[in-house]
N, C-alpha and C positions, 0 to 999 in steps of 0.2 A: 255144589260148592263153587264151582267153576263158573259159573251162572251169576251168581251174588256178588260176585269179584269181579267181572263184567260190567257189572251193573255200577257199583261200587266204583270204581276206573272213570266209568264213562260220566257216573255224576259226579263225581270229583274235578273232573276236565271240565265240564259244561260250568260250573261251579267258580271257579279259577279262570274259566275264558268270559265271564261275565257277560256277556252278548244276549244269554238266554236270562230271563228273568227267573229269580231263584224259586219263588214256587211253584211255578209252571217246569222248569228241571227236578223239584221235588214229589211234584201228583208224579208225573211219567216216569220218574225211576220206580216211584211206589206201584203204579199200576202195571209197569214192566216187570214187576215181581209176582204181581198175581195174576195176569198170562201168563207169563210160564207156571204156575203151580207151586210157584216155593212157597208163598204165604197164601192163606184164605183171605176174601175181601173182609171178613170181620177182625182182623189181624191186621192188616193194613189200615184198615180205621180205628184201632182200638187206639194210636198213640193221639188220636184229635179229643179223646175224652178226658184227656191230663191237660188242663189250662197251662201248667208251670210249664209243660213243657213244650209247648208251644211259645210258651213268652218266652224261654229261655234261648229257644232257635231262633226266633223272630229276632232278637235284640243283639244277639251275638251276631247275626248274617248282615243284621241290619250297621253294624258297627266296625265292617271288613272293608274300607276305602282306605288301605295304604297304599294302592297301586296308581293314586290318580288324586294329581294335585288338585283337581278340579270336584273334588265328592264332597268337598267340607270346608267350611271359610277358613276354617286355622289352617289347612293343610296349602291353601292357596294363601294365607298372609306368612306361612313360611317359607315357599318357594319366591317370593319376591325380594326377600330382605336376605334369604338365603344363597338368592342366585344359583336355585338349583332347576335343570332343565325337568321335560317332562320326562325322558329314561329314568334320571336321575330315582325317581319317584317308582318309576315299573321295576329297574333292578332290584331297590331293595325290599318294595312293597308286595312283588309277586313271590317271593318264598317267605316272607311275614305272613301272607294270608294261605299261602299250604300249610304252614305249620298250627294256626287258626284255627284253619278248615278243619286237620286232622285231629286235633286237641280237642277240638268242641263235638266232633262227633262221638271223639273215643271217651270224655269225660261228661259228656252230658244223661248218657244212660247210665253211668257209675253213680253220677250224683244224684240224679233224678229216675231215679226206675218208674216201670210203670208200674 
Protein backbone atom coordinates (compact mmCIF):
# COMPACT_ATOMS: atom_id res chain seq x y z
CA UNK A 1 0.00 0.00 0.00
CA UNK A 2 2.92 2.10 0.68
CA UNK A 3 4.28 1.41 -2.69
CA UNK A 4 1.07 2.89 -4.61
CA UNK A 5 1.24 6.03 -2.60
CA UNK A 6 4.78 6.35 -3.64
CA UNK A 7 3.96 6.02 -6.80
CA UNK A 8 0.91 8.05 -6.54
CA UNK A 9 3.17 11.26 -4.99
CA UNK A 10 5.88 10.94 -7.36
CA UNK A 11 3.29 10.96 -10.42
CA UNK A 12 1.40 13.59 -9.22
CA UNK A 13 4.74 15.93 -8.73
CA UNK A 14 6.24 15.01 -12.18
CA UNK A 15 2.54 15.79 -13.36
CA UNK A 16 2.31 19.37 -11.63
CA UNK A 17 6.23 19.99 -12.40
CA UNK A 18 5.24 19.71 -16.13
CA UNK A 19 9.02 19.28 -17.53
CA UNK A 20 8.19 15.43 -18.09
CA UNK A 21 5.74 14.93 -20.94
CA UNK A 22 2.55 13.40 -19.45
CA UNK A 23 2.52 10.20 -21.03
CA UNK A 24 5.77 9.23 -20.88
CA UNK A 25 5.24 10.16 -16.58
CA UNK A 26 2.11 7.89 -17.20
CA UNK A 27 3.68 4.44 -19.06
CA UNK A 28 6.51 4.70 -15.97
CA UNK A 29 4.26 5.12 -13.13
CA UNK A 30 2.26 2.35 -14.75
CA UNK A 31 5.14 0.14 -15.46
CA UNK A 32 6.67 1.10 -11.86
CA UNK A 33 3.67 -0.69 -10.68
CA UNK A 34 4.15 -3.98 -12.41
CA UNK A 35 7.88 -4.10 -11.28
CA UNK A 36 7.10 -4.13 -8.22
CA UNK A 37 4.31 -6.69 -8.35
CA UNK A 38 1.25 -4.67 -7.32
CA UNK A 39 -0.47 -4.98 -10.68
CA UNK A 40 -0.11 -7.82 -13.50
CA UNK A 41 1.09 -6.56 -17.06
CA UNK A 42 -2.57 -7.67 -18.24
CA UNK A 43 -3.93 -5.07 -15.61
CA UNK A 44 -1.93 -2.43 -16.33
CA UNK A 45 -3.10 -2.64 -20.02
CA UNK A 46 -6.50 -3.47 -19.49
CA UNK A 47 -7.36 0.34 -18.90
CA UNK A 48 -5.98 1.06 -22.95
CA UNK A 49 -9.12 -1.18 -24.00
CA UNK A 50 -11.74 1.52 -22.83
CA UNK A 51 -11.55 4.15 -25.71
CA UNK A 52 -13.65 6.78 -23.20
CA UNK A 53 -11.27 6.50 -21.02
CA UNK A 54 -8.53 7.29 -22.56
CA UNK A 55 -10.23 10.38 -24.32
CA UNK A 56 -11.40 11.36 -21.04
CA UNK A 57 -7.59 11.56 -19.70
CA UNK A 58 -6.25 12.83 -22.91
CA UNK A 59 -8.58 15.86 -23.04
CA UNK A 60 -8.80 16.70 -19.29
CA UNK A 61 -4.56 16.67 -19.30
CA UNK A 62 -4.65 18.08 -22.32
CA UNK A 63 -6.90 21.11 -21.02
CA UNK A 64 -4.45 21.72 -17.62
CA UNK A 65 -2.51 25.19 -18.89
CA UNK A 66 -3.53 27.51 -16.02
CA UNK A 67 -0.04 27.82 -14.86
CA UNK A 68 1.40 29.49 -18.12
CA UNK A 69 0.29 32.57 -19.89
CA UNK A 70 1.93 31.31 -22.76
CA UNK A 71 -0.08 27.46 -23.26
CA UNK A 72 -3.25 29.22 -24.97
CA UNK A 73 -4.01 32.38 -26.98
CA UNK A 74 -6.74 33.62 -24.55
CA UNK A 75 -4.55 32.98 -21.59
CA UNK A 76 -1.85 35.20 -23.46
CA UNK A 77 -4.61 37.96 -24.73
CA UNK A 78 -5.59 38.13 -21.05
CA UNK A 79 -2.24 38.76 -19.62
CA UNK A 80 -1.65 41.77 -21.89
CA UNK A 81 -4.96 43.76 -21.43
CA UNK A 82 -4.65 42.37 -17.95
CA UNK A 83 -1.21 43.45 -17.04
CA UNK A 84 -0.78 40.39 -15.25
CA UNK A 85 3.01 39.20 -14.87
CA UNK A 86 4.00 35.54 -15.46
CA UNK A 87 3.79 34.56 -11.38
CA UNK A 88 0.82 36.22 -11.59
CA UNK A 89 -0.25 33.18 -13.83
CA UNK A 90 1.89 30.17 -11.73
CA UNK A 91 0.39 31.42 -8.27
CA UNK A 92 -2.98 30.87 -9.07
CA UNK A 93 -2.59 28.38 -11.89
CA UNK A 94 -0.44 25.85 -9.97
CA UNK A 95 -3.14 24.88 -7.13
CA UNK A 96 -5.99 25.18 -9.92
CA UNK A 97 -4.18 22.43 -11.69
CA UNK A 98 -3.54 20.16 -8.22
CA UNK A 99 -6.95 20.37 -7.48
CA UNK A 100 -7.63 19.24 -11.47
CA UNK A 101 -5.18 16.79 -11.30
CA UNK A 102 -6.82 15.41 -8.14
CA UNK A 103 -10.42 15.60 -9.17
CA UNK A 104 -9.87 14.06 -12.48
CA UNK A 105 -8.25 11.20 -11.17
CA UNK A 106 -10.51 10.64 -8.36
CA UNK A 107 -13.64 11.11 -10.60
CA UNK A 108 -12.84 9.69 -13.60
CA UNK A 109 -12.88 5.89 -12.50
CA UNK A 110 -16.21 6.97 -10.54
CA UNK A 111 -17.55 8.13 -13.81
CA UNK A 112 -16.11 5.76 -16.19
CA UNK A 113 -15.31 2.27 -14.69
CA UNK A 114 -13.77 -0.10 -16.58
Amino acid sequence: MVQVLVVLVITAGLLMWGRIRTDVVALCSMLALVLMGIITPQEGLAGFSNPVVIMIGVSVSASLCFRSPIATTPNAMVMSVGRYSFMDYVRVGLPLQAIVLVAMVWLIPLIYPL
